[in-house]
N, C-alpha and C positions, 0 to 999 in steps of 0.2 A: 818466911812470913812477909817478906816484901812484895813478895808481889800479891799478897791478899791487901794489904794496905795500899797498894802502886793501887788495886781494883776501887776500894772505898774514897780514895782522892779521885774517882777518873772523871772529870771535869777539866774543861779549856782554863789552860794556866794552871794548873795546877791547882783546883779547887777556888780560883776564882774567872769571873766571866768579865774578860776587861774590854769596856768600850768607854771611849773618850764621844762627848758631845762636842760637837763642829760649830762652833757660835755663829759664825759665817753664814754657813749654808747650811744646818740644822739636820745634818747627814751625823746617820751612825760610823765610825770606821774603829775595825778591830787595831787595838794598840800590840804593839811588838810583846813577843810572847808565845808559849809553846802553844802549834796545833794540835787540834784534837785527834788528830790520825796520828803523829807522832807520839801524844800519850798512848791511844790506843794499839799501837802498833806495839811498843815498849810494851804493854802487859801482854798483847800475844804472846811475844815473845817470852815473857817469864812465865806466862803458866803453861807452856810448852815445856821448858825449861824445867819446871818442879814436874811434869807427869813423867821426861825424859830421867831427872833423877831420881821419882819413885822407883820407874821400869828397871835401873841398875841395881840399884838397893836390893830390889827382889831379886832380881838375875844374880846380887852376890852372895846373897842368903841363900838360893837356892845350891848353888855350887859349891860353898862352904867355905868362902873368902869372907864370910861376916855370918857370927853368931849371935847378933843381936837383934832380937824381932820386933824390940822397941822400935827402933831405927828405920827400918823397915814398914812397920804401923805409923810410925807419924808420917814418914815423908808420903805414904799413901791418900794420906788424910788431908795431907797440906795440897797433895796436888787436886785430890777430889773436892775440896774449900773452893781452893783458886776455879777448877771450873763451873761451880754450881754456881761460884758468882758471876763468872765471863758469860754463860747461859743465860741469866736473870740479866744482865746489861743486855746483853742481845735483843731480848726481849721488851725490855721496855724501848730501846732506839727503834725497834720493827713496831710499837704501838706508838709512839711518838711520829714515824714517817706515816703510818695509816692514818692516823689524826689530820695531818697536815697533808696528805694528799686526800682527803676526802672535805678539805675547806672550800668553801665558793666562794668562788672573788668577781 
């Protein structure tokens, strides 16, 4: 389940978007804090991770190193979660770059 919840925080900083205002010189500058490629990287990585341990789970259900098909069903279901929602993020950042490469300046 982590990393379905790593998916519903994936926001810069960690569910928050931190910019300090520049009294100075009236410039935005992103404050220290995690990037957005390194959250997003980190949930690749875990819903890789849960489809890698659906795929055993069945490999050892099927071989008969585990009788339980519960186990089996969820970890299927958590990896299938984790990527309909990695798909749906995809999807809105691919409609958000269209948006913004389609502005006139």
């Amino acid at each position: 389940m982590d990393a379905i919840n790593g998916l519903n925080n994936l926001r810069v900083g960690g569910g928050q978007v931190a910019c300090n205002q520049n009294a100075t010189s009236g410039t935005d500058a992103a404050a220290d804090g995690v990037s957005f490629k390194d959250v997003l990287m980190k949930n690749l990585n875990e819903v890789n991770k849960l489809q890698q341990d659906a795929d055993k789970s069945l490999e050892d259900f099927v071989t008969g190193k585990n009788q339980n098909m519960s186990e089996v069903i969820s970890a299927s279901q958590k990896a299938s979660m984790a990527f309909s929602m990695l798909t749906q993020i995809r999807n809105k950042l691919q409609d958000a770059y269209d948006e913004v490469k389609n502005l006139r300046v």
